[in-house]
Every structure is written in C-alpha cells, then in structure tokens.
N, C-alpha and C positions, 0 to 999 in steps of 0.2 A: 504494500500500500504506500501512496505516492506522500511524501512528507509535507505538501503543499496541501491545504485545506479549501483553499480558494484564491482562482487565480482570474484573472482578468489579462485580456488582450487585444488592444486598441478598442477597447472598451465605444463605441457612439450612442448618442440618442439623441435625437430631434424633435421637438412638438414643433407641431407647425402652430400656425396664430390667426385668428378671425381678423377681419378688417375695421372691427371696431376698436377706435381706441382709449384708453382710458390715463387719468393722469397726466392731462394737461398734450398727449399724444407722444409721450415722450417713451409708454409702455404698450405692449399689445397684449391682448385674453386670448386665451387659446384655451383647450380642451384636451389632455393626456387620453393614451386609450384606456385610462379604467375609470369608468364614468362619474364623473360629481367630485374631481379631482383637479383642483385649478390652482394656477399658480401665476406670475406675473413676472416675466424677464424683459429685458433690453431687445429690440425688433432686430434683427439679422437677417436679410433676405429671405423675407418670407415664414422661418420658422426661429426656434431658438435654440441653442446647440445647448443640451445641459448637460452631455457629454461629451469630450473631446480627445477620442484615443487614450483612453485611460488605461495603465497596466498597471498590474498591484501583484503580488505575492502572500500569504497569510500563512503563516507555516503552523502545523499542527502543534495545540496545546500556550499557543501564545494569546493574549490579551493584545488586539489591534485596533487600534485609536482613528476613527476618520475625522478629522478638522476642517471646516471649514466655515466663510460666513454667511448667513441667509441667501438661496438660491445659488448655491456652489453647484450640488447636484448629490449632496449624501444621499436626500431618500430616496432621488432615482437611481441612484446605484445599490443602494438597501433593499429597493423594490426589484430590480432587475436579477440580483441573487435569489429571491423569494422567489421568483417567478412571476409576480405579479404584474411586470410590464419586462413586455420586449425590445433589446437593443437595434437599431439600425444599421448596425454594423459591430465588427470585431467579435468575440469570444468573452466567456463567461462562465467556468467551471467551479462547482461543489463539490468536495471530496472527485476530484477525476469527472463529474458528472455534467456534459454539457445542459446549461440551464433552457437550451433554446431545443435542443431534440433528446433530451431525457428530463421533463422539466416533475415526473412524478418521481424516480430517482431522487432526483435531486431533494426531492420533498424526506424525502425518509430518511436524510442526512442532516436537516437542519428545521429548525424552532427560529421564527422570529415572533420577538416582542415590539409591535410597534404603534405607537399613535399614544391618546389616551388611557390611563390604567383601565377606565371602567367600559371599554367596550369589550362584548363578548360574554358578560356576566349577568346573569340572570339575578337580580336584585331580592329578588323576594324569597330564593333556597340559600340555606346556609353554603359553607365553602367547599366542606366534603361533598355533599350534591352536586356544585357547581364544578367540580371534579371528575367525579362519579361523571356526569355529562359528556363531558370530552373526553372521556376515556373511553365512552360508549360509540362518541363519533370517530374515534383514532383505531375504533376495533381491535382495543384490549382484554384479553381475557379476565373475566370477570373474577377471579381467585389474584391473578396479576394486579390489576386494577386496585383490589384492596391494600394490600401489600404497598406499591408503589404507591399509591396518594400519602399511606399514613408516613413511609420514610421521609414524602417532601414535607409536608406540613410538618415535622419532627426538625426538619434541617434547617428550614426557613423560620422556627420558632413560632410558627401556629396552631400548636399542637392543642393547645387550651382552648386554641378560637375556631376550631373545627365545626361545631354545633351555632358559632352564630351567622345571622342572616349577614350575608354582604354589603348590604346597604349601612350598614352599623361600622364598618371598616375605615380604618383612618387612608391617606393617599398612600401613607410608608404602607401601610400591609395590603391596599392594594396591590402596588408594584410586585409585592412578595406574592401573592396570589399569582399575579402572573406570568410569574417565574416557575412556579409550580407547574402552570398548565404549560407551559413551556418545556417543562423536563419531564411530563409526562412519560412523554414516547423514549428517552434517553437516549438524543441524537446527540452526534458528537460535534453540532458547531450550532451556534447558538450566535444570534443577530439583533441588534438592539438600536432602535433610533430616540436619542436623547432619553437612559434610562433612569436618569435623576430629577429630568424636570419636574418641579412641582412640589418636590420630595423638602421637609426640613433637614436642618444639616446631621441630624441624630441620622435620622432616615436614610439620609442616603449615603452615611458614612458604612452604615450598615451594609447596603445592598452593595457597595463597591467591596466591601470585604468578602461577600459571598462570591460577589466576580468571581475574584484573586482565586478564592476558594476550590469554584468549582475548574479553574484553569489549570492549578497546579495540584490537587488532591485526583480530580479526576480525570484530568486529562483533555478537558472539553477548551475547543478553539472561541474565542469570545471576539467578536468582532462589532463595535459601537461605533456610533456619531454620536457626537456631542460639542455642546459650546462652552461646556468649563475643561478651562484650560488647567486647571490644579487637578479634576478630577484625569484628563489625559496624561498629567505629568506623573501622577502619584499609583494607578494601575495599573497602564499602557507599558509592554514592553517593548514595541514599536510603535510609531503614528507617522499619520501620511496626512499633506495637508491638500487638500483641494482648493481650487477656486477657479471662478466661471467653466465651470466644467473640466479642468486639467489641475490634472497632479503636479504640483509644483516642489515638492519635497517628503521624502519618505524614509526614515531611518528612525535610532530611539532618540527619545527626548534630549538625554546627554551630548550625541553626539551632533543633533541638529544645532543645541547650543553652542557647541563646539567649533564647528562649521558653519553656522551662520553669523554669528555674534561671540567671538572667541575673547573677547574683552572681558577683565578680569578687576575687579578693585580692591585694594586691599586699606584698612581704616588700621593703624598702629596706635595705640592708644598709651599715652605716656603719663609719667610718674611728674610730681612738681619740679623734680632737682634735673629731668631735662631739658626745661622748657626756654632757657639760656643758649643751648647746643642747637635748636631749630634752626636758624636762620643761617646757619654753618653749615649747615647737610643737605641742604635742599637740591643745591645745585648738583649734590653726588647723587641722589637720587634718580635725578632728570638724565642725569647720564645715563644710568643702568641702559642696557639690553634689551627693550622690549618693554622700557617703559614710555606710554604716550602722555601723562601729565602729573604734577603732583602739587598739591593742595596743602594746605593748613587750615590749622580750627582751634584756634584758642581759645581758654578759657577753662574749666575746671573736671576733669583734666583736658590737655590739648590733646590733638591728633593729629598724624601724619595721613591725608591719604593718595593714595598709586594708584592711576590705575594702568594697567599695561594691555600687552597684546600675546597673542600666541607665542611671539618668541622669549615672552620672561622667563625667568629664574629664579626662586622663589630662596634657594639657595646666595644667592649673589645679593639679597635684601638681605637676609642675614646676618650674611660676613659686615656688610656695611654697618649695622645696630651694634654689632661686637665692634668694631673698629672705632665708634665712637662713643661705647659705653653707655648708647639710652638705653634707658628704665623702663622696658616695654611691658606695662600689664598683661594687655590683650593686642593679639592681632582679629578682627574682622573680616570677610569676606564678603564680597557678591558677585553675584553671576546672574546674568539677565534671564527672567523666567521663560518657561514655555510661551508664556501670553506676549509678552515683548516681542521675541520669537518670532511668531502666530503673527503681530502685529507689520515689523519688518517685512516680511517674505509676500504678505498680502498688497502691500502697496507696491512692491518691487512696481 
C-alpha cells in the first residue's frame, strides 16, 4: 500500500458565472454543480478559476494543514476529494483511489466533517440513536454497531451524554458528535473544513488534541482547512498555503518560517553595572555576521536587541558578552509566527 494518502495532480476547477452582476459589477454569481451552493469570485473570462493546477502530496498518518484566505478554493478542493464536485481537469487520488472513476472507492477510505456541526442530526433522538442511525445507513452490523458507537462516545468523553437529546448539546460536543459519526465506519483518512469554528477555546483545545490523537495512536491521515493560524502551527505537521486557487507554499511550519522569513531577534536583557558598557559594544554588535540591526532600551533593566539573518551565529554573540563582561540575565527570542508567514506569502 502506497504511503501517499492523497494526492493531487494539476489539480482545475472552473465555475462559470451568470451575466448578472453584483457589487457594484466588480463580482459575478455563478452556480457550482451541486445545487444551492454559491459563492462570489473576481470575473475571469467568463468563468472563475478556483483551481489552478494544484499538486499536493498527504502522506499516510500525518496531520495536513490547508491555509488559505476566503475564496482560495479549500472547500472546492475538500469537496473535490469527497467526491462531491468534479475537477475540470488534472487528477485527484484517495488512498491510490481515482476520485473521478472510482468515486464509491474512494468513499470507503475516507469521512469528511464539513459545514455546520448541527447538520445531519436528528434533534429530537438522543446521540446513541442518532448513531445507531448512521450506522444503519453505512450498513453496519448491528452487534458491530453497538460495540463501535459505545468505544466513540467513551473516547470522545460522551459516555455520560449518551441518553441525552441532541438538541440539549453544547457547539464543543457537537463537533465531538460529529466526529463520532465520522469514525463510525473506521476509514483511514478523515477531512475537515474549519473544524474549530465556532468552538470556545476549552473546546477546541480539546478536539485538536483528539486530532493529534487519533493521527498518531491510530494511524488515521487528518487532513483540515482552517483560518487559525496557531491552531495550523501547533497540530499541523505539514501545511500548504493556497491562494486564488494555486499553491503557493507547502512544507512544515518551521521550515516555511525558515524559508520564508528567516529573521531572527534576539532581546539580551542586562544587569544595572552594564549599563555604562552599552554604548561601547554596539558598534561590535553591528559588525557580527548576519546581523541586520541593533537597538537599545533603556531603562530598568536595559536591553540589547539583534536582530539578524540566516547567516548569524548565535555562538559569535556570545564570545562578544564574555569579551566584555555584560551581566546578561536573560536572552529573549523571536521568530515571526505562522500568521506573519501566512500574511507575507499572500501579498507576494
């Protein structure tokens, strides 16, 4: 079995656009083929490109991060894995499973969660019912069935809230509901569009842990869109960022910061009896290797701070503090977030 979970290959998709326009004519409506699904891009002759040759790789048992900002094209490429809308071109595999001529296949390899928590759920049966349900539509054995519901509600911590009605259900144990129904079938790739919106920070500190959980305990490929950039940075062991329909960057977190923003600052925080030596050192500082500016901050205590470039030496700041004997408390660091990032690569 192939170690790629899902791949993509010049990935296209097109909505074309009605000649009504809306927003001053600056946007055109259009209609996706799965009906009552509308969205609103920039006019391109004739239609709107919200895929543009996309390749991706997802390798088995990793957590992969899609980025990007409103109308990139995550959910039509979320949708396009599902099966639910077809590419106009390029390729599109499930576990090995072309999405576009083995699109049942490809169904028995993967669970998406998407949209709203509360669509799908019968508000008036409790959550084992509304289990018991889909369990019945996914044509599991009914001895099966029992067994597997109670393991998820047990794993998901609903074990107590099995008996109550749905409707009674906070957002957070929604989402956990529908992660349930999600693992019902125990597919091994599992697809998520924005699965914290809405969520409080309890909440969704939670279900990102169960992510983790189910990625690296069981083996399952996780693959989300999302627009928090903390929840990408702190999960994700790779992310790819989208925009106007093309991949613009794709590696882990670290090494994008690495690569795209390799600037580095360092805050040296001093004792009273160096505060005489500052204005003496400054200029050895500016020298160093790979540093591009340095600062002061006076006042109680002062501070030195550097910030440099990929080619510092973090060793060569050192020897410099011994060669003049500051009184270094603390050193500080910072490194430009994921969002920064995200923020940089988007305007390119």
């Amino acid at each position: 079995m192939t170690e790629i979970a899902i791949e993509t290959v010049d990935l296209v998709k097109k909505y074309p656009i009605s000649l009504r326009s809306v927003s001053g004519g600056r946007h055109w409506e259009y209609w996706g083929r799965v009906g009552g699904i509308r969205e609103l891009f920039t006019r391109k002759k004739g239609f709107i490109q919200a895929l543009n040759k996309v390749n991706l790789k997802v390798y088995r048992g990793e957590v992969f991060g899609l980025l990007g900002p409103n109308g990139a094209g995550k959910t039509t490429l979320i949708k396009i894995l599902c099966t639910l809308v077809l590419p106009d071109g390029g390729e599109a595999y499930v576990n090995g499973y072309d999405v576009v001529k083995q699109p049942s296949k490809v169904l028995r390899n993967l669970q998406a969660v998407l949209g709203e928590q509360h669509r799908g759920f019968e508000w008036r049966l409790n959550l084992k019912s509304n289990l018991e349900f889909y369990a019945i539509l996914y044509g599991l054995p009914k001895s099966y069935a029992k067994k597997r519901i109670e393991e998820l509600l047990e794993l998901m911590g609903l074990k107590d809230r099995a008996n109550d009605m749905y409707q009674r259900l906070s957002t957070g144990m929604a989402r956990k509901l529908q992660l349930c129904r999600a693992l019902l079938l125990d597919v091994p790739i599992l697809l998520f569009d924005e699965p914290t919106a809405g969520l409080d920070p309890t909440a969704a500190t939670e279900f990102r842990q169960m992510l983790k959980r189910l990625a690296k305990s069981e083996g399952k490929t996780i693959f989300l869109s999302t627009h928090n950039m903390w929840e990408a940075q702190s999960i994700c062991d790779r992310v790819a960022i989208i925009n106007r329909g093309e991949i613009i960057a794709c590696n882990t977190p670290e090494n994008l910061r690495r690569y795209v923003s390799p600037e580095k600052h360092y805050r040296l925080i001093l004792d009273e009896e160096s505060d005489g030596k500052l204005k003496n050192v400054i200029g050895e500082f500016e020298s160093l290797n790979g540093v591009k500016s340095v600062s002061l901050e006076f006042g109680s205590p002062s501070k030195i701070v550097v910030e440099t470039d990929e080619n510092f030496k973090v060793l060569d700041m050192m020897n410099l503090i011994s060669k003049h004997c500051l009184n270094v408390r603390d050193i500080e660091t910072y490194e430009p977030s994921l969002e920064e990032i995200f923020i940089k690569l988007v305007k390119r």
